[in-house]
C-alpha positions in Angstrom: 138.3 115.4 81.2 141.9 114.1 81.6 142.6 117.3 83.9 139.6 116.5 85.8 140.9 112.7 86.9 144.1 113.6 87.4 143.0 116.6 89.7 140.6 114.2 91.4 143.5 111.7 92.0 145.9 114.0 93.5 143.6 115.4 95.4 145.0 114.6 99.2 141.4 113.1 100.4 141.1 111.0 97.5 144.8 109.5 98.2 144.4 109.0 101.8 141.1 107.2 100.9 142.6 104.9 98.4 145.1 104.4 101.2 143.2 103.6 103.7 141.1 100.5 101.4 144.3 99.3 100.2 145.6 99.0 103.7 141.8 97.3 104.7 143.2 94.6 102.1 140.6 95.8 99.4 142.2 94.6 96.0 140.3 96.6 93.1 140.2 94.2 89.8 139.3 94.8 86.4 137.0 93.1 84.3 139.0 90.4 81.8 139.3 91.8 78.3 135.9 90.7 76.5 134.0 90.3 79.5 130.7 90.8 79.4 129.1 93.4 81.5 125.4 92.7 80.6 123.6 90.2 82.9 124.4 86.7 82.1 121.9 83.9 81.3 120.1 82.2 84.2 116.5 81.9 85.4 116.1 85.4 85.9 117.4 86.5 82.5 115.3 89.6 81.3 113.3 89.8 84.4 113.3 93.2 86.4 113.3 92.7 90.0 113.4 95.0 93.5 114.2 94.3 96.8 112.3 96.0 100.1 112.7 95.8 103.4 114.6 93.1 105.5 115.2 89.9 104.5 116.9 87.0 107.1 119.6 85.4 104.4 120.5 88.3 102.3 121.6 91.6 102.5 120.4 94.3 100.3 123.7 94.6 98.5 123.5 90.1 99.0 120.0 89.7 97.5 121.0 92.4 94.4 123.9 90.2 93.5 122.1 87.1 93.2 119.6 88.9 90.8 122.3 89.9 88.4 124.3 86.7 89.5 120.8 84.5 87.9 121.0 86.8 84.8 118.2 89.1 85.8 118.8 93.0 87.0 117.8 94.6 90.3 116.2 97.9 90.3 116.0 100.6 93.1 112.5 101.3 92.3 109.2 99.9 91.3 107.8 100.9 88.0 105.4 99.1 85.6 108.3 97.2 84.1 109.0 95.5 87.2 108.7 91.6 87.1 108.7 91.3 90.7 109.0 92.8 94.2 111.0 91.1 96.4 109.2 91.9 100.0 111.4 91.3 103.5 109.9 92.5 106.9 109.3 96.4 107.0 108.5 97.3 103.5 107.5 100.5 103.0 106.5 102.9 100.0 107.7 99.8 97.5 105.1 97.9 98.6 102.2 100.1 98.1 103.7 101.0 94.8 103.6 97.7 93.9 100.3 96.2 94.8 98.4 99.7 93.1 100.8 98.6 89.8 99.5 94.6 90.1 103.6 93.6 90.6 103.6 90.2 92.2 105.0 90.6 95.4 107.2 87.3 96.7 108.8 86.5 100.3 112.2 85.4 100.6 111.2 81.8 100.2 109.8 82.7 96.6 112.6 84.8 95.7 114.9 81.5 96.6 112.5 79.4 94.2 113.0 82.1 91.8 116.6 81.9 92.3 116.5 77.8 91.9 114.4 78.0 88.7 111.9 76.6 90.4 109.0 79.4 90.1 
């Protein structure tokens, strides 16, 4: 294993790479010691949510955060343990998926609510 990182990090497209984001002012940190890395309390805490399609104020990678950020955690696909689908303009597959599994489906103005602990 050890070989295996130290391979990968002298490899000469991996350096470049890591040259390349520190010169782009990316600044890599590391959790504090004890930090948890399990989604935190909030009013999405053990809820199972995922996001489709385009929504106005978020970005995929936006929306996603605030999920875990509200203590909940965001899926990449809909299953029967999903608590909710998260539906923007031009969902697809997620949707259909959703509706034949009974998920509630919720606009971005109910994912907000959600957000807000006010759903």
């Amino acid at each position: 294993m050890a070989e295996g990182l130290a391979g990968y990090f002298t490899d000469e497209h991996t350096r470049d790479t890591l040259h390349h984001l520190l010169d782009a002012g990316v600044v890599a940190e590391a959790p504090a010691p004890g930090a948890s890395v399990e989604p935190g309390e909030g009013p999405l805490s053990g809820k199972t949510l995922v996001v489709t399609g385009t929504l106005p104020g978020f970005s995929r990678e936006e929306a996603e955060e605030a999920i875990r950020a509200a203590g909940g955690h965001a899926a990449g696909s809909v299953s029967a343990n999903t608590d909710y689908l998260v539906a923007g303009e031009m969902a697809g597959s997620k949707l259909a998926k959703a509706e034949k599994l009974g998920v509630p489906v919720i606009d971005e103005d109910g994912f907000r609510r959600l957000l807000d602990g006010k759903a």
